[in-house]
N, C-alpha and C positions, 0 to 999 in steps of 0.2 A: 332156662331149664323147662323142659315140658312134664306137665302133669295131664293124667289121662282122668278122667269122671263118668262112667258108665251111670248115665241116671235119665228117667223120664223118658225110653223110647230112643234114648239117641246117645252116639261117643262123645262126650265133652273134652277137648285138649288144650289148656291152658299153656302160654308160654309165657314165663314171669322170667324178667330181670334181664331179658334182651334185648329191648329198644326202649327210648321214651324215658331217658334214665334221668332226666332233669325234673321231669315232672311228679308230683306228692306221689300218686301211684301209676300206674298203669298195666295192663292185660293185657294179654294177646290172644283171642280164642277161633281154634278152627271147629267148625261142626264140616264133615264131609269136608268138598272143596271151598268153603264159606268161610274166607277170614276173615276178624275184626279186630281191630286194636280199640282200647278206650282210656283213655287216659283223663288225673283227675291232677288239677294246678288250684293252687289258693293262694291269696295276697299273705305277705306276712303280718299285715294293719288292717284293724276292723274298721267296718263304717261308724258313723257316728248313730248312725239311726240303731232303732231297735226293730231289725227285720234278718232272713235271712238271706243274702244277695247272692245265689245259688243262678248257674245258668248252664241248661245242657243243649247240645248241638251235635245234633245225630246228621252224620253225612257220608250219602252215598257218592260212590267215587265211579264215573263212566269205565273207568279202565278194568273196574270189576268183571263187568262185565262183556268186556274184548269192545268198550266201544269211544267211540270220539262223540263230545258232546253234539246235538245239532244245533244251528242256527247262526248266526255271524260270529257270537263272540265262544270258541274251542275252549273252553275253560268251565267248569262248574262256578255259579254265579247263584242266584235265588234260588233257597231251599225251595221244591217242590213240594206238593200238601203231603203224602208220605211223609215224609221227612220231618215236617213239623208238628205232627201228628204223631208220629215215632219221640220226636224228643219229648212232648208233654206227656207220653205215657211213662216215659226212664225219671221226668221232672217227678208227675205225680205220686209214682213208686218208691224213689229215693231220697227227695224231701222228707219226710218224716223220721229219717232217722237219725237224724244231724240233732248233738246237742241240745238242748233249750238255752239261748244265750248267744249263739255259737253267731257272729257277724264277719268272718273273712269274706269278701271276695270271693269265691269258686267257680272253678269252669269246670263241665265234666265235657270231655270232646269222643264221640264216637265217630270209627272210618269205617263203611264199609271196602276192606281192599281184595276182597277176592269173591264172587257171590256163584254160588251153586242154587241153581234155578227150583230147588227142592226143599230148601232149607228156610223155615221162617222166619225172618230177619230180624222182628219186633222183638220176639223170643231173646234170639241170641245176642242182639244189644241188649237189651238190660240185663242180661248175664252178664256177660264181657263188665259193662261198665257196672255194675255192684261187686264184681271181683275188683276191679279198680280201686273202687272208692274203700272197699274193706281192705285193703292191703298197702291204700295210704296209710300217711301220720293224722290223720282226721281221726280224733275220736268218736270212728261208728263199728260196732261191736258185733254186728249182724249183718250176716247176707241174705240178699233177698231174691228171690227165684221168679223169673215169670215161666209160664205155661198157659199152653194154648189148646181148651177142650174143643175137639169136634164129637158128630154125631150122626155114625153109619150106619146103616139097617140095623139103627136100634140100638148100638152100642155105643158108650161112652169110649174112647180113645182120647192118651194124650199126645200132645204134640204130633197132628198129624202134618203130611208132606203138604207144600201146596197144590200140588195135584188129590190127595186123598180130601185137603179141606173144598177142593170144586165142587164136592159129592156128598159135602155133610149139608144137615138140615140144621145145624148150631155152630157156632162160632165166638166162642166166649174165653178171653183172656183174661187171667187172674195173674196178681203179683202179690207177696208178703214173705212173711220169715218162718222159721219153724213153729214160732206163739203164735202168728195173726198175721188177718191177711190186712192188705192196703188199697190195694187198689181193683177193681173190677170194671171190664168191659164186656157187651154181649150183643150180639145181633142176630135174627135168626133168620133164615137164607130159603127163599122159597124153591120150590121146585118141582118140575113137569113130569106128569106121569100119564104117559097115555094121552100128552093131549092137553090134558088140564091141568091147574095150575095148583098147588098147596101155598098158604102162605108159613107153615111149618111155626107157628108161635108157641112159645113153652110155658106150659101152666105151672103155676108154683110150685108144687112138689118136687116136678121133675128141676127146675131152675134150683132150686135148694139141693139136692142129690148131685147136679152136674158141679156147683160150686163148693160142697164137702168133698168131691173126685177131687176136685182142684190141688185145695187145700191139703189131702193127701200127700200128693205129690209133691207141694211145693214145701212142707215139710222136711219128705228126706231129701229133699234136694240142698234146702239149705243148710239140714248136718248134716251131707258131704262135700258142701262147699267149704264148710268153717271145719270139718278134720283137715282137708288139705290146706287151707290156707292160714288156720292159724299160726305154723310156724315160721311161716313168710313173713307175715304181717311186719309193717315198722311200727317202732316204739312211738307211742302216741306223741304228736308236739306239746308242748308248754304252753297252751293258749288261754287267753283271760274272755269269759261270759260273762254278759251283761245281765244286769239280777235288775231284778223289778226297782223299779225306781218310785214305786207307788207308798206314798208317807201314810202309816198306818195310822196316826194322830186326825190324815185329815179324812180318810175312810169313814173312821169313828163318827167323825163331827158330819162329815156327809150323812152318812145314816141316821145321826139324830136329828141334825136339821134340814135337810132335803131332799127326802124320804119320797115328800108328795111331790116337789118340781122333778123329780126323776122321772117318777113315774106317768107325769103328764107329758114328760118329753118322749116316752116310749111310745107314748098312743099317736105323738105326731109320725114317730119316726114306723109307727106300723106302714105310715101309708108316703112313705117315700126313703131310697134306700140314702138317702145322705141325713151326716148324722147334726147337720145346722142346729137342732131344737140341745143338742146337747151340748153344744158349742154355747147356747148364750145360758144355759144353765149354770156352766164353769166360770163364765165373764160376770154373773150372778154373785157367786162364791169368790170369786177375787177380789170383789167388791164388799163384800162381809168385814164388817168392822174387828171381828174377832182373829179371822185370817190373816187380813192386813199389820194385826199387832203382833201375831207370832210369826209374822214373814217366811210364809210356806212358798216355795218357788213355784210357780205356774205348771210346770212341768210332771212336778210329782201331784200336782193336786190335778190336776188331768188325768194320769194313769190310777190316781185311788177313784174318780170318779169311773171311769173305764169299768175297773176290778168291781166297783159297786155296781155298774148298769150291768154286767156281765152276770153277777149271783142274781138278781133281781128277774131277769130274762129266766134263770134258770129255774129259778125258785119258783115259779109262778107258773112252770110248766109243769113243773116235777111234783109239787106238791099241792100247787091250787088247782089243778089240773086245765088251767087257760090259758090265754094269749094276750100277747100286748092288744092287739085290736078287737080283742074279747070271743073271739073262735071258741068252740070245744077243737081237742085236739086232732078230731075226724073232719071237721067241718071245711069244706073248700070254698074261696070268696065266691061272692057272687060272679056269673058269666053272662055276657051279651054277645052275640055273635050277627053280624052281618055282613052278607055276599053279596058278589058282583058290585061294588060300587064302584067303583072304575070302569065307567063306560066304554073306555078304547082298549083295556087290558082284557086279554081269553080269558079268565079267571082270577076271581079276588075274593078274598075273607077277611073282615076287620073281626079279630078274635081279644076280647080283652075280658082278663081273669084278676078281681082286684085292680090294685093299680098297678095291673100288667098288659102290655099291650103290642098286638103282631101286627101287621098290616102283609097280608101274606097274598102274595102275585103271582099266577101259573100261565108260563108264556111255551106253547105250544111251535115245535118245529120240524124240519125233516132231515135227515140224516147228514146232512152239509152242515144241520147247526151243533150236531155232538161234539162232545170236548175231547180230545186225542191229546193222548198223558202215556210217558215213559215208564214201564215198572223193571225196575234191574234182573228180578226173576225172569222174566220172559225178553223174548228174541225182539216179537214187533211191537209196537206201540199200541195200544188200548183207546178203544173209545168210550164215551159213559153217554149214555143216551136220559138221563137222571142225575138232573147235577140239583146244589143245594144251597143257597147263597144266605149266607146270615148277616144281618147289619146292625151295628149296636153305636149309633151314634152319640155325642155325649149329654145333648136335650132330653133323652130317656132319661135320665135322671138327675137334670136339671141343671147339670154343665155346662159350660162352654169354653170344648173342648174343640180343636180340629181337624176335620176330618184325615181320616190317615185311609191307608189301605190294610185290609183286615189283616188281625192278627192271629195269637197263636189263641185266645179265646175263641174269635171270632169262628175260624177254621173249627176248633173242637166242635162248640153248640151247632155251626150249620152240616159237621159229617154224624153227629147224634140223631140230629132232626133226618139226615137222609138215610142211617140206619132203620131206623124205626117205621119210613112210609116205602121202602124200596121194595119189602116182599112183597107188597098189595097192589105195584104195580104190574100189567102185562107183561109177562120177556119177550112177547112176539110184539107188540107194540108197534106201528109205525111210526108214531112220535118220538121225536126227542125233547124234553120237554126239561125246563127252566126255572125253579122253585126260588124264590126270593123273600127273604123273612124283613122285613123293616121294624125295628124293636123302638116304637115310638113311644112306649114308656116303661118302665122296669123298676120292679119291687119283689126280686123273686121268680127263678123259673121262666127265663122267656125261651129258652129252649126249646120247654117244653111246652108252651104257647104257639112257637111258630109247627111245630108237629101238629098242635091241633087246627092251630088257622091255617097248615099247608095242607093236610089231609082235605079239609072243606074247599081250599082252593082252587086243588084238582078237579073234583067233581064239579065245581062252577066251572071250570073250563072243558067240561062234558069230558073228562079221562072216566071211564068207568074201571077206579077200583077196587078193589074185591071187597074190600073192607073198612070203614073208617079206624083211624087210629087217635087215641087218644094219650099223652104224656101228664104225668104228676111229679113233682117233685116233692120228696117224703124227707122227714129229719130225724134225730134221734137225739137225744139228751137223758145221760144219765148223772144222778147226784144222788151221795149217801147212799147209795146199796140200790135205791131202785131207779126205776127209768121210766120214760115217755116217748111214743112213738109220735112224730108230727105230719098229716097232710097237707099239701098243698103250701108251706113252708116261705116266706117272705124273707128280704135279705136280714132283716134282721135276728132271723131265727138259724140262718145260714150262717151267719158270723160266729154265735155265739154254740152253739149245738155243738153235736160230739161228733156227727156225722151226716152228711147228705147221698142220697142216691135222687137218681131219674130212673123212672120206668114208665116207660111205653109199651100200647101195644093195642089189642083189641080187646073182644068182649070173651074170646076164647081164651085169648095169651097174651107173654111178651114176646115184643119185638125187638128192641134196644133197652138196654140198661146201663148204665153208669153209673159206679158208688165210690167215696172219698172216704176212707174210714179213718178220721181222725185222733182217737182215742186208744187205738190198737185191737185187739179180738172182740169178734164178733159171736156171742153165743150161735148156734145154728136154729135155736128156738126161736131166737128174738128175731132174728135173719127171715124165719118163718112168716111170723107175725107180721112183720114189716113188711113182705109182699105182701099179702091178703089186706092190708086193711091198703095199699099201697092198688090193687083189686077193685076195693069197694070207688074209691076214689074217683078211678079210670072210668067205672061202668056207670056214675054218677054227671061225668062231662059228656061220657059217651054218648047217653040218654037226651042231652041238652044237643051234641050234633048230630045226632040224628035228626031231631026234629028242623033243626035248620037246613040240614042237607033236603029236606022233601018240600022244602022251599023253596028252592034254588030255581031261576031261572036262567037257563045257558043260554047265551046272547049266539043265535049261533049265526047269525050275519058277518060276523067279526073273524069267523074261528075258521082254521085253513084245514082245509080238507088232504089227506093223503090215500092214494089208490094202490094200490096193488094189484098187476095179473099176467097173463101168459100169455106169452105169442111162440109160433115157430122160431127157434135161433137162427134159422136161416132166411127171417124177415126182419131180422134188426137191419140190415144195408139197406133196406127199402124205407124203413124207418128215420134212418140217419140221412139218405140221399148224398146225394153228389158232392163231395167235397162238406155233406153237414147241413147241403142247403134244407132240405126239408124240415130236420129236426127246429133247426135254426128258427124258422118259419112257425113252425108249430108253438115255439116258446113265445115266439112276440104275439102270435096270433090269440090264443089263448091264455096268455100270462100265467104260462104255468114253469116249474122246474120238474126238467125228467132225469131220469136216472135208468141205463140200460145194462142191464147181465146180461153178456151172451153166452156164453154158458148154462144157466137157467132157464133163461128166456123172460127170464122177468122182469116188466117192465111199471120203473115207481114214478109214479106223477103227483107234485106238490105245489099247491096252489091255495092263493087268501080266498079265494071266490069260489065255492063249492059248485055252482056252475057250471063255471070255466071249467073245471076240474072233471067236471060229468063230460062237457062237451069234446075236450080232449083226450077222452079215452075212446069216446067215439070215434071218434075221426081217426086215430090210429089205428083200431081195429079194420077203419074200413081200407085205410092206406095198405096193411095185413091181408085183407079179404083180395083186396085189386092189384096185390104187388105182381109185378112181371110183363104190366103193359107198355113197361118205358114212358111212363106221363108224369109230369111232375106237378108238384104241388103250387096251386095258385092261391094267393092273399086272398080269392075270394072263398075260397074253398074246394072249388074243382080241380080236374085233375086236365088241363086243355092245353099247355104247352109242352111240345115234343121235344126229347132230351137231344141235340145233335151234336156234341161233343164227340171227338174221334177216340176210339175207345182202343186202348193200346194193351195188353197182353204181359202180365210179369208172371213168372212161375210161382208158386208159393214156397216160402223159407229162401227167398234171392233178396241179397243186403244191398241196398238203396241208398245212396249219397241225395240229400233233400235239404232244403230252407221253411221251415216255421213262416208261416205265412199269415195263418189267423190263430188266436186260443182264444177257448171256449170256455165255460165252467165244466165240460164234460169231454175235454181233451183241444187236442191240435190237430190245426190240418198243414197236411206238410205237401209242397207241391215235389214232384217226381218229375222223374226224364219223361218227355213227351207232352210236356205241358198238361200233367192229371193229375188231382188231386188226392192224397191219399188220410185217415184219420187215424189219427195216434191217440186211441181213447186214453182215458186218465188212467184206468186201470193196468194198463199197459206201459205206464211211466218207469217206473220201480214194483221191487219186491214190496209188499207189505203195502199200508195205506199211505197214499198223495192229497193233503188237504186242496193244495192248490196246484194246477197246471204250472203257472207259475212258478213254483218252486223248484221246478227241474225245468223246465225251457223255456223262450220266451219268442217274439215275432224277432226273425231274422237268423236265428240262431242255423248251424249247417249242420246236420243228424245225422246219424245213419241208422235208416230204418232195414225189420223185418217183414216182409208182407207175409200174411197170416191167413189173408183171403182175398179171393176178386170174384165178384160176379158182378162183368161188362164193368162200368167205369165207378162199381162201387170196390174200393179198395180199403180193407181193414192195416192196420200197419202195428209192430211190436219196435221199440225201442232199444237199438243195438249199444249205441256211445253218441256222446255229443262234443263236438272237435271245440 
């Protein structure tokens, strides 16, 4: 049966109890043409541990969007980083609502099965799947709403379209219930005016205002999710929580007699996130002749020592007003920063904050080295000229662990770190450039470590810019009525705390933020306060990279140089030459890679040797300057042997039966009737973007080409079908 929900800017249509009838609950929601099903399954036996074993898997379906997977295997196989990005945000949101105790098994499963190119996906999953999970047997008693603020000439808007968010200067998703919110994301989107560039960061007050909009909304959004589905809902199951296992007897005796080894094991554990010093504390205490005679099981005298380091963290915050490591609660560890040490790397920054630490690497490229990524909203595929690589190996924190390929952390901290430096980059940019965070040690925040070791690493790799950015991770702990805000935040204040955020940004604003609100509502005072001192923090690292940034020396021997400029379009064939030969020539000659518009007339040259790079543009302008004398281009550089190839005559738009003869990185040359060569640029392969020639033809392959142009035996050719 379908229910309709007029709320937040958009028509919500629920369909409950017509598919997916095995599973605890499941939804059906269309927005516009946007279907999704979400469906929530639980074990009927709990784990044995005391965790909650919750797993969500958001998946988008090719057929959504009218299409067939590409690459050998036609099937949807490895989430894409949307995807897994999409689940951590439905994990983050819906986690918190699950019982305290609560150990089934759970799967929550989202499908995208029908996608309307307008409609926000993130959005409408975790709609779909919080309707799900409230209209199981799971005792969870709230729904939770996400919404998604933009920000148009000036005006706060929710849920806008994905065409209306192109054009916002803000981009900030919020998820919670009608009491409080849970989860926040934000980033803010620069943009061109006239020319030049904004990076559009949001100073506190206005961030405080866009996240009370939120909040707003998400509100009546979810009392009118729970009037409609309250009387859907199924009768909760019968299920048994696991209750603290922690023996109040040996709490007691902990407090009185190991009061002082606690507390000496806190100071180890300020300066490494494993908790070993509290491990032989407990092996201490099992050893206690007193213990041993009441025969308290290991287990419970673990979780009372737990329960005791846990008030102990708190109490010392909240009321002594300090830190395990002995900080004031403003105070950020000390920082060391050093660039370029990586003699053959374009840019590098060893940033280490406490015992935190980035090793952050900026590898400069040209438009062959962008990443090209599927999004279900749109028709063609996407290139990202700013990619963001996070590595958190298990030696960071003194494991030995083995290496895997990143996961669903991993992927968070490195699209955090590339929210946060992406508005400071150029969007006209020639590079395509390659950010690599190496988290060689970690106690705390390395997220927000590799933002500040990649912002440095940039400009050591000569990217100018606009702005350095600096990231903090802030805490919050409340006990007895009052509270304490924490900077700069280490894992052990991360465990035990009521809440953690990141914020990044400049000395103006923020640029990314991310917050875990553990506890439930958020005062919008306290929310206040915690940017501003979250402000002071930022403008205090920032201070320290600056002065490292006016150190920098850019190695620029090393760094690849890329051109940009114009020629007549009716001097690309003199460019390209006979069959490719000249270009061909020009690439070995000068070791460079070109790239030709003709349509624009633009012509890009990229090259390791800034030199080469200069000499090469020379020389083509001058090839430009002299085209039309029939001479072709010699290895030595002259122009001395005469082209005498029989030059044969095709009409333009006449389809050509041909054999692939050579490929290029910048297309095929296809020989034609008459023994002449003709070039099938890359461009010309398919609609939309061709990574490789490759991928659509190959040497020997039989075409049928469109010829598009001739002047004398230079023939351009368009791509009909391949037999």
């Amino acid at each position: 049966m379908e229910y309709k929900i007029e709320i937040n800017n958009q028509e919500e249509i629920y369909d409950i109890g017509s598919v997916a009838k095995h599973a605890s609950g499941a939804a059906v929601l269309k927005i516009k043409n946007t279907v999704i099903l979400a469906t929530v399954a639980r074990e009927d036996k709990a784990v044995e541990e005391d965790f909650l074993p919750l797993t969500v898997n958001y998946v988008e379906k090719s057929y959504a969007a009218g299409r067939i997977p590409g690459g050998y295997i036609k099937r949807e196989t490895k989430p894409g980083d949307f995807e897994t990005l999409t689940s951590r945000i439905i994990d983050r949101s819906l986690r918190p609502l699950f019982p305290k105790g609560y150990a089934y098994p759970t799967q929550i499963v989202v499908f995208v099965l029908s996608c309307d190119p307008e409609v926000d996906l993130q959005v409408a999953a975790l709609n779909a799947a919080s309707a799900a999970l409230y209209l199981s047997d799971i005792p969870v008693n709230k729904c939770v709403s996400g919404v998604r603020v933009g920000k148009i000439d000036g005006e706060l808007i929710i849920n806008p379209t994905n065409s209306e968010l192109k054009n916002s200067a803000l981009d900030l998703y919020v998820a919670g219930t009608k009491e409080e919110l849970l989860m926040i994301e934000m980033r803010a989107i620069s943009s061109l005016n006239n020319g030049e560039q904004f990076v559009n960061e949001v100073n506190e007050e206005d961030m405080v205002e866009a996240i009370n909009f939120a909040a707003d909304a998400i509100s009546g959004a979810s009392i009118a999710y729970e009037e409609v589905f309250a009387p859907l809902k199924k009768a909760d199951a019968e299920l048994e929580y696991k209750t603290s296992i922690a023996n109040d007897d040996a709490y007691v005796y902990i407090k009185e007699n190991y009061k002082e080894s606690v507390y000496a094991a806190l100071t180890h554990m300020a300066k490494s996130e494993r908790a070993s010093e509290l491990k032989k504390v407990l092996e201490l205490i099992m050893k206690d002749e007193t213990v041993v005679s009441v025969n308290w099981d290991k287990e419970s005298v673990k979780a009372a020592l737990e329960a005791f380091k846990h008030n102990i963290v708190r109490e010392m915050i909240v009321k002594g007003r300090t830190r395990a490591d002995g900080r004031g609660l403003k105070d950020v560890r000390d920082i060391s920063i050093v660039t370029n040490i990586l003699p053959c790397a374009h840019g590098s920054c060893l940033f280490t904050r406490g015992q935190t630490q980035s090793l952050a690497i900026a590898t400069l490229g040209s438009d062959q080295d962008a990443q090209t990524y599927d999004v279900l909203t749109e028709k063609t595929p996407n290139t990202d000229k700013f990619m963001v690589n996070y590595n958190f190996p298990g030696f960071s924190v003194g494991e030995a662990s083995p290496l895997r390929s990143p996961g669903r952390r991993e992927l968070g901290h490195g699209n955090l770190a590339k929210r946060a430096l992406e508005p400071t980059i150029n969007k006209n940019s020639l590079y395509t450039i390659r950010l690599v965070s190496e988290i060689l040690e970690s106690n705390g925040s390395s997220s927000m470590a590799t933002v500040c070791g990649g912002s440095l690493a940039l400009r050591a790799a000569g990217v100018q810019t606009q702005k350095l950015v600096a990231g903090v991770a802030m805490g919050l702990v409340f006990e007895d009525g009052d509270y304490a805000i924490l900077t700069d935040i280490m894992g052990l204040e991360d465990h035990d705390g009521d809440m953690d955020f990141k914020v990044a940004g400049t000395k103006e604003g923020i640029t990314a933020l991310q917050m875990d609100i553990k506890l439930g509502g958020i005062a919008p005072e306290i929310l206040k306060e915690a940017l501003y001192q979250a402000k002071e923090g930022r403008e205090h690292i920032l201070n320290l990279m600056e002065e490292a940034a006016s150190k920098i020396v850019v190695n620029e021997e090393i760094l690849p140089k890329f051109e940009i400029f114009k020629v007549d379009s009716g001097k690309m064939v003199d460019i390209i030459g006979q069959g490719g030969k000249t270009i061909r020539e020009i690439i070995e000659k000068f070791d460079v890679a070109i790239d030709l518009d003709r349509e624009n007339g633009d012509v890009k040259l990229a090259g390791i040797n800034r030199r080469q790079v200069d000499a090469a543009k020379e020389h083509i302008l001058g090839i430009v300057k002299n085209a039309g004398g029939g001479r072709g281009f010699d290895r030595r550089g002259g122009h001395d042997r005469e082209h005498k190839q029989k030059i044969v005559e095709f009409e333009k738009g006449a389809v050509l039966e041909g054999v692939v003869k050579r490929v290029a990185d910048f297309g095929a040359f296809i020989g034609l009737p008459g023994d002449i060569d003709g070039l099938l640029h890359i461009s010309k392969l398919a609609e939309g973007r061709v990574d490789k020639v490759t991928d659509i033809v190959n040497v020997g392959d039989k075409v049928k080409v469109k010829v598009l142009f001739q002047k004398g035996p230079k023939i351009e050719l368009g791509l009909e079908s391949k037999e």
